[in-house]
C-alpha positions, 0 to 999 in steps of 0.5 A, a space after each residue: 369543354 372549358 366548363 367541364 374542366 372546370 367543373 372537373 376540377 372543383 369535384 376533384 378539388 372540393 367535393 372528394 377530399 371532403 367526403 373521404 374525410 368523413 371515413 376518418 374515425 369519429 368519436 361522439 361528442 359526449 366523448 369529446 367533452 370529457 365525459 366517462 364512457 363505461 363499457 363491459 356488462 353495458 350497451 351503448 347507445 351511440 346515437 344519445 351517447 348514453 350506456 343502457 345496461 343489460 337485463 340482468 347482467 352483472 354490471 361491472 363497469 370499466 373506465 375510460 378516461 377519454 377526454 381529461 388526459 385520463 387514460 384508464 386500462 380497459 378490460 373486456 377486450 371484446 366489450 372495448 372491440 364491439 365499442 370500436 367496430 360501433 364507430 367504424 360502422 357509425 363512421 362508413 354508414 355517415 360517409 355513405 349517407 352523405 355520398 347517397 345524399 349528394 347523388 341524388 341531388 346531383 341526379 335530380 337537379 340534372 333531370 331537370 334540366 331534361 325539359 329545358 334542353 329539349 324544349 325546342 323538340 318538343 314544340 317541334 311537329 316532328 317531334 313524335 308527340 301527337 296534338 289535336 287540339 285547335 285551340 291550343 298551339 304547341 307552344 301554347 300547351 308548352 307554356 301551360 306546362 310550365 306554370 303548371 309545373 310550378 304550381 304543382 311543386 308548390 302544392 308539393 311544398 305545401 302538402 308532403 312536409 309533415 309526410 317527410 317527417 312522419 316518413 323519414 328522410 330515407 324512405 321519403 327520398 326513395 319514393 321519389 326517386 322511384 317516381 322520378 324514374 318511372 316517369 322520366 323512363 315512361 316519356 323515354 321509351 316512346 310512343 306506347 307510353 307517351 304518345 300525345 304532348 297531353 301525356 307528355 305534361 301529365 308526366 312532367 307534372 308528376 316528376 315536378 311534384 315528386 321532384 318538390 319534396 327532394 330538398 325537405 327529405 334531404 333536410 330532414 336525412 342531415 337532422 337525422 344523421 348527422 351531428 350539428 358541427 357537420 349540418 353547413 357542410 352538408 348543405 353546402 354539398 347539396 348546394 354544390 350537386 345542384 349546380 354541377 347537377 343543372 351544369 353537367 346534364 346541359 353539357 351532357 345531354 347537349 352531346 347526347 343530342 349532338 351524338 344521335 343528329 350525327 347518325 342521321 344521314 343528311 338526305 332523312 333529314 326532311 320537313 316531315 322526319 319525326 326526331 325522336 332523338 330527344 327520348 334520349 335524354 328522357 331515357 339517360 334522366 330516368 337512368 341515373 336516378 337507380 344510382 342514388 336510388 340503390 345507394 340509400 337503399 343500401 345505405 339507408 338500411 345500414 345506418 339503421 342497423 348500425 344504430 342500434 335502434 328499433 323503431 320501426 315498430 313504433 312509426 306506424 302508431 307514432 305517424 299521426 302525432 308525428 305528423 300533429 308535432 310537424 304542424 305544432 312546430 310550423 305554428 309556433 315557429 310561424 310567430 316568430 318575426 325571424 321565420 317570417 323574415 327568411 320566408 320573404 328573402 327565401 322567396 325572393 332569392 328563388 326567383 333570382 336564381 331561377 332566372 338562370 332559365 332564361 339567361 341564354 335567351 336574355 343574352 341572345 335578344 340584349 347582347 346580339 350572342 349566338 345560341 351555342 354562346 348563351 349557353 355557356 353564359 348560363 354555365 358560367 352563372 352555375 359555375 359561380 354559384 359552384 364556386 360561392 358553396 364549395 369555398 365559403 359555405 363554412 366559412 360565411 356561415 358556419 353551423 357552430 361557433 368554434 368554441 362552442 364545444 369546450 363550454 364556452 358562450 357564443 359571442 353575438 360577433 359571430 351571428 353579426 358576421 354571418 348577417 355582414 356575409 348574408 349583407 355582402 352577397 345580396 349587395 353584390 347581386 343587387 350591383 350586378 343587377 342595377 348594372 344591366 338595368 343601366 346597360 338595357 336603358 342605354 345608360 351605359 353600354 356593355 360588352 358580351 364579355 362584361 355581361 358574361 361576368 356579371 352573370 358569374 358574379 351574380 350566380 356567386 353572390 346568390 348561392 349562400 344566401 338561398 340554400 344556407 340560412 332558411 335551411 339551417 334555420 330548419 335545421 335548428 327550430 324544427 328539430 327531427 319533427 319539424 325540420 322538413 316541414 319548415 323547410 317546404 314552408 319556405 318554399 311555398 311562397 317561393 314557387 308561387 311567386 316564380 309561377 308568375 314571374 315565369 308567366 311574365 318572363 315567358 311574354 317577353 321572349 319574344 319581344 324585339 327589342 333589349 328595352 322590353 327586359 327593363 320591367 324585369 330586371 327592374 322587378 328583380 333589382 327591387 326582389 334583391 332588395 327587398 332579399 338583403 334587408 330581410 335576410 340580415 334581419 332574420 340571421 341577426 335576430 336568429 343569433 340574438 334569440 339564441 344567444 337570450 335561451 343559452 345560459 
C-alpha cells in the first residue's frame, strides 16, 4: 500500500500537470523567432512553418507582426481564424499523442511483468498447462523460455528498425499492440488456445518479439511529432511508464492473484486442484493494450489530418528508399566513435537495470527477508528510477540549451555538465554495487534496511543514464529516417549480453550460500564501469561534434 501511495503521488504530482500543459496554445517556432507569417490568399503549412500559396489566387498577403513587438491588423478574419483553429487542433493532436505514447509504455512494460509474476504457477503441474516431454522439466523448459525470449527481442532489435521507419511510429505501434493483445488474450482464455506449456512459449516468444519494437516505434513517433525543445521530455515520460508499468502490474496482479485464491474454498485446495487463476493475469495483460490501442488510433489519425499533409500516397513507393536511407544513416552514424561509445554503455546499463528480475531472490538467499518483503525491495528499486526521470530528466540532460532559441551558440559548458550528471549517476550505481559485493564477502555487514536502500539508490542512479542519452542521440543523428533504426541498433548488443547474463544468474538461484552472488555482482561492479567511462565519453564527444558543425 506504501508503493501505490507513493507511486499515486508522483502520477498526480509529475506526470498530469506536464501532460495538461501540453493543451496550452503553442506557436511554431518560426513564429517565435520573429519571423513574418503571411495569412490570407495563403496556406500554411505548419509542419515546415513556411506559407504555400493557392493556385491561382490572387495573393494578397497581410502581415503579422509576431515576434519583434510588431503588432500588424490583420484582415481576413477567417483566413486569421482557420490560423487559430491550425493551432488548437496542432496543439490537442500533440497532447493526445504524448498521452497515447505514455499508455502504451505504461500498458506494455506492465504485461511484462505477467510472466514474472506467475512464474511459480506455470512451473506448477497444477497449473493446467500439459508437458509430456521426459527429458525436459518444467523448470527446465521455463529456463529455455527465458533465453529464448531474450534472444527473440534481440532479433526484433536487429530486423524491424528499418520497418519502424519505413512504417511510421504509429502504425508500427499499432501492429504490436495488436499482437500483444492476441497473444496475451490467447494464453488468457484457457486450455483451447493454450493447452501445453510448448504453446504457452510459443506465444510469449511471439509477444516478446512484438514487445522489441515498442521502444524504437516510441522513438520515431517523438521525432516525428514533436519539436526538439520537448524530445528529453518526452523520453523521460516514457522512462516514467515503464516503471510505474513494471511497479503498478506487480501490485496489481499480485492482488488479482490474491483475489481469485480467496474464492477458493479450503477443502479444493488439494495436491491434485488444477489453478487456472494465473489466466487472470494473462486476460487483465491483454486487456489493457485496447487502450493505448484505440487512443493512437484515434489520435494517430487526427494528427494526420491536422497537418495537413498527404503523404500517405507516397509511402508504399518511398518504403524501399526509406528503408536504404535507414541503413545509410546506421553505417554512417556506425563510423562514429560517439555511436559506438553509447552502444557500449546502453548495453552494459541494460543489464544493470534488468537485474531488477532477480533482486527479490537476491534479498531473499543474502539478507534472510521473506518473499512478500523482497517484493517490495524491487518496488523500492522502481520507485528509484521513478524518482530519477520524473524530477531530473530535464534538468541533467536537457534536449537544448536555454539560449538556444534566440541565436545564440551552445556553449561546451552545457555538454560537459550533462557528461558531469551522466559521470555522477554511474559512480553512484558503481558505490552501491561495491558496497554489496563487500557485504557478500563478509567484509562488512549490512541490515535489510540498509540493502533496501542500496536497491533505491541504485535504481535512481541508473534510469538517466539508460533511456536519455542513446535515445537523444537517435533522436538527433538519425533524423525521421533513421532514428528508429539507431535506436534498435543500441539495443541488439544489449539483449544479447543480458541472454547470457539471465543464463548465469538463472544457476545461481539456487545456490545455498549469499558467497555464490559475488561473480556477479563482481561482473556487474566492472559493467558499471565500464558504462561511466563510455558514456561520459560518448555525451562529451557528441557536444563537441555538434559544437564544430554550428557556425
Amino acid at each position: 500500500m506504501t508503493a501505490l501511495f507513493w507511486y499515486s503521488y508522483y502520477l498526480f504530482a509529475f506526470i498530469l500537470p506536464s501532460l495538461s500543459s501540453l493543451t496550452a496554445p503553442s506557436y511554431s517556432p518560426s513564429i517565435l523567432r520573429g519571423r513574418t507569417l503571411f495569412v490570407s490568399s495563403w496556406k500554411i503549412d505548419t509542419h515546415r512553418g513556411k506559407p504555400r500559396p493557392r493556385a491561382k489566387a490572387n495573393h494578397k498577403f497581410v502581415e503579422l507582426g509576431i515576434g519583434r513587438g510588431r503588432h500588424g491588423i490583420v484582415r481576413g478574419g477567417a483566413d486569421s481564424g482557420n490560423v487559430e483553429n491550425s493551432e488548437a487542433n496542432s496543439s490537442k493532436s500533440s497532447w493526445g499523442i504524448s498521452l497515447s505514447l505514455f499508455l502504451t509504455y505504461l500498458t506494455v512494460m506492465g504485461a511484462k511483468c505477467a510472466l514474472p509474476s506467475t512464474l511459480s504457477m506455470l512451473t506448477s503441474p497444477n497449473s493446467g498447462l500439459a508437458h509430456h516431454s521426459a527429458v525436459l522439466s518444467r523448470q527446465d523448459v521455463m529456463s529455455r523460455l527465458l533465453a529464448l525470449s531474450t534472444v527473440s527481442i534481440a532479433a526484433g532489435k536487429l530486423l524491424l528498425g528499418p520497418f519502424i521507419d519505413s512504417l511510421g511510429g504509429v502504425p508500427s505501434l499499432q501492429i504490436a499492440l495488436s499482437a500483444l493483445c492476441i497473444c496475451l488474450g490467447s494464453i488468457g482464455l484457457g486450455a483451447r488456445t493454450c493447452p501445453t506449456l510448448t504453446s504457452f512459449a510459443i506465444y510469449w516468444i511471439v509477444v516478446d518479439f512484438a514487445f522489441s519494437s515498442c521502444w524504437a516505434a516510441c522513438v520515431k513517433t517523438i521525432r516525428d511529432c514533436m519539436s526538439e525543445q520537448r524530445w528529453a521530455r518526452e523520453i523521460g515520460r516514457l522512462a516514467m511508464a515503464a516503471r510505474m508499468g513494471n511497479a503498478l502490474s506487480f501490485a496489481f496482479f499480485a492482488s488479482l492473484l490474491q483475489w481469485a485464491s480467496a474464492g477458493t474454498t479450503a477443502p479444493t485446495m488439494g495436491a491434485d486442484r488444477v489453478d487456472f487463476s494465473w489466466r487472470l493475469v494473462f486476460r487483465a495483460s491483454s486487456a489493457i493494450q485496447l487502450i493505448p490501442l484505440l487512443m493512437l488510433s484515434y489520435f494517430g489519425r487526427k494528427g494526420k489530418s491536422d497537418s495537413g499533409m498527404n503523404e500517405d500516397k507516397q509511402a508504399t513507393s518511398m518504403s524501399k528508399s526509406t528503408m536504404k536511407e535507414s541503413l545509410a544513416i546506421l553505417y554512417h552514424q556506425s563510423r562514429t566513435p560517439e555511436f559506438w561509445l553509447h552502444l557500449i554503455s546502453r548495453s552494459m546499463i541494460m543489464v544493470l537495470v534488468s537485474f531488477l528480475l532477480f533482486i527479490p531472490s537476491f534479498m531473499v538467499q543474502c539478507y534472510g527477508i521473506s518473499s512478500a518483503s523482497s517484493a517490495r525491495v524491487g518496488s523500492m528499486f522502481a520507485l528509484g528510477c521513478l524518482l530519477s526521470v520524473s524530477t531530473l530528466s530535464e534538468l541533467t540532460y536537457p534536449s537544448v540549451h536555454r539560449n538556444s532559441n534566440i541565436g545564440r551558440p551552445t556553449p561546451i559548458s552545457f555538454f560537459r555538465q550533462k557528461a558531469y550528471f551522466m559521470l555522477a549517476f554511474l559512480a553512484l550505481a558503481t558505490m552501491c554495487l561495491a558496497l554489496q559485493r563487500a557485504f557478500l564477502q563478509n567484509i562488512i555487514n549490512l541490515t535489510p534496511a540498509v540493502g533496501t536502500f542500496l536497491m533505491f539508490l541504485f535504481g535512481f542512479s541508473l534510469a538517466i543514464p539508460f533511456y536519455l542519452p542513446s535515445s537523444m542521440f537517435a533522436l538527433k543523428r538519425g533524423g525521421k529516417d533513421g532514428s528508429a533504426t539507431i535506436a534498435d541498433a543500441f539495443d541488439v548488443c544489449g539483449f544479447g549480453l543480458l541472454a547470457v547474463f539471465n543464463g548465469y544468474v538463472a544457476r545461481v538461484l539456487n545456490a545455498k550460500t549469499k558467497r555464490a552472488w559475488v561473480p556477479v555482482f563482481s561482473w556487474m561492479l566492472g559493467g558499471s564501469i565500464v558504462a561511466m567511462t563510455s558514456l561520459f565519453g560518448a555525451v562529451y564527444l557528441e557536444g563537441m561534434r555538434e559544437i564544430e558543425r554550428k557556425p
